[in-house]
N, C-alpha and C positions, 0 to 999 in steps of 0.2 A: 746878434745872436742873443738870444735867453738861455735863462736855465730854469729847469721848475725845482719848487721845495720840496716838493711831493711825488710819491710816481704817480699819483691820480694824475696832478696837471701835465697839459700837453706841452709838447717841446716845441720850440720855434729856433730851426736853423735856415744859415740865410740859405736862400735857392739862388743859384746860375752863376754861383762864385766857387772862387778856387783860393782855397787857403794856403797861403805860404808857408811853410816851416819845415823842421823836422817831423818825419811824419808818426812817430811815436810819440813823440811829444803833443804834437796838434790832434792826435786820436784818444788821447788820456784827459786831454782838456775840455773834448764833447762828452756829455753826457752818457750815458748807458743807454743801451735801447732805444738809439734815436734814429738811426740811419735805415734807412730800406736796401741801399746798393751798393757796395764799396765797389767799383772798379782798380784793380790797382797794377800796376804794371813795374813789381819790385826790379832791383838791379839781382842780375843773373849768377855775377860770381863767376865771367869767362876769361880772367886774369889766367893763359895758358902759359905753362912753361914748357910743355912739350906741344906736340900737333892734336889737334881732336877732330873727326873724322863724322863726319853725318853718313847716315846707314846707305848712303847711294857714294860713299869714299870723298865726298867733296869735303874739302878742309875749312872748317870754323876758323874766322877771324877773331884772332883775342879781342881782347878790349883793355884800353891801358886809362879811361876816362877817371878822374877821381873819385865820383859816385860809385863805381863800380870796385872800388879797391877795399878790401879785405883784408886783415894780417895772417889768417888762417881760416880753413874751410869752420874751426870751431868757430870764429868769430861769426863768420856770415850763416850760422846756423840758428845760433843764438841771437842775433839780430830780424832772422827769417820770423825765429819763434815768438817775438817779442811784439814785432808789428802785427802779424797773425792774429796774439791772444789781444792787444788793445782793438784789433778791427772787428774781433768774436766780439768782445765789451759793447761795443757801438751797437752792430745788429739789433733791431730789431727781433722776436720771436720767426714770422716767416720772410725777414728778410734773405737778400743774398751776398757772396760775393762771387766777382768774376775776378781772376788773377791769369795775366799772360806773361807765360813764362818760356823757358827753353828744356827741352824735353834732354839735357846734359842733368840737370840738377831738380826733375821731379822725381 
């Protein structure tokens, strides 16, 4: 990967790789305006302590995974918020993102 000194020069990230890390951290460390697509598929925040019910009454399985654990819905909001504005950073002008999510926590 480069970086340019300027915004005239163009950006060179690598293609058909998958960068390891924290993903706030690995999105603060790209460039601005580099990226055309974030696809991203954040953790949900389905840590239930009661039952949650889908609109046809079928009962959502928690999730007890560690990626997915949170100490408070503040925390994973502010976490939500965090990755969100470093992946806006990223975009390009008519880039996009695509985010799959669970219709509990849009």
């Amino acid at each position: 990967m480069t970086t340019r000194k300027n915004a005239a020069e163009p950006v060179r990230l690598p293609l058909n790789q998958i960068i390891g890390g924290d993903c706030i951290e690995v999105m603060n460390a790209l460039p601005a305006g580099s990226v055309d697509l974030i696809f991203a598929d954040p953790p949900y925040n389905l840590q239930l302590k009661g039952d949650l019910h889908r609109p046809d009454n079928s009962k959502v399985d928690a999730v007890d995974d560690h990626w997915d654990q949170f100490s408070s819905f503040a925390v994973y909001d502010k976490f939500t918020r965090e990755w969100l504005a470093a992946a806006r950073r990223l975009l390009k002008p008519n880039g996009a993102i695509w985010v799959i999510g669970s219709y509990h926590n849009v």
